[in-house]
C-alpha positions as CSV (number, residue, x, y, z in Angstrom):
1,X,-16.3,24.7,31.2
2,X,-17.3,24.4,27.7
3,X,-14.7,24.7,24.8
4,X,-15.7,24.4,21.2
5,X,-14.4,25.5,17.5
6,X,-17.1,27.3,16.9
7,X,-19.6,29.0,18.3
8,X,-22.6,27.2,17.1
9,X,-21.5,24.4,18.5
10,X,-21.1,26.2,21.5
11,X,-24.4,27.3,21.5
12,X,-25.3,23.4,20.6
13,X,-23.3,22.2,23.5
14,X,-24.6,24.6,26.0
15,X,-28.3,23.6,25.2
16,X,-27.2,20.2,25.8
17,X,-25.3,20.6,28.8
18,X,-28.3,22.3,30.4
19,X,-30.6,19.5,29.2
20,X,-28.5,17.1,31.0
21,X,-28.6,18.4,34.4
22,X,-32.2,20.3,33.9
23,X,-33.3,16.3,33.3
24,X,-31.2,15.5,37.2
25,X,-31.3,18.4,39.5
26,X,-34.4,18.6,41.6
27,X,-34.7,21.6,43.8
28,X,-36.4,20.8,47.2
29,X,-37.1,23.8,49.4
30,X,-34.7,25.1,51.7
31,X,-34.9,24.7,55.8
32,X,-36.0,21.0,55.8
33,X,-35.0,19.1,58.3
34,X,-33.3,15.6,58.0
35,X,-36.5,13.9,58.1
36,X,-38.5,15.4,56.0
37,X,-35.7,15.2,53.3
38,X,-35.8,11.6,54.0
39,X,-39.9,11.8,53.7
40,X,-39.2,13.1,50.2
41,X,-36.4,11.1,49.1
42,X,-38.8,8.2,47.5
43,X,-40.6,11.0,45.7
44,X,-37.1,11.9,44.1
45,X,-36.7,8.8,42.8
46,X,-33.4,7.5,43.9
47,X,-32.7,4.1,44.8
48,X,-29.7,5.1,47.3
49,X,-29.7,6.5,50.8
50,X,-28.7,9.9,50.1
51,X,-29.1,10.7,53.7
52,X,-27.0,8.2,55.2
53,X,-26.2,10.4,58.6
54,X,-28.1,12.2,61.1
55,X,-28.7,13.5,64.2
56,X,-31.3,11.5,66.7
57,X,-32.9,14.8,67.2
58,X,-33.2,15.3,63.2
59,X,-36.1,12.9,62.8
């Protein structure tokens, strides 16, 4: 939620906000299993273990 005086800075905060998480958000495609997200996760460029729990049967 976005609350501002005016509405240009609305507009100015909006266009910020978005810039924020457009420069964080990656969008992998839907369906993958556990380890191909983990095949991609270098790619993404985090340094953390986003997948820290499977299933044997996921790799």
């Amino acid at each position: 939620m976005l609350r501002t005086a005016t509405l240009e800075e609305f507009h100015k905060r909006s266009e910020e906000t978005l810039s924020w998480f457009g420069e964080r958000i990656t969008v992998v495609p839907s369906g993958l299993r556990v380890g191909e997200l983990r095949a991609i996760q270098p790619a993404l460029g985090s340094g953390k273990a986003l997948l820290a729990d499977y299933r044997k049967d996921d790799r």
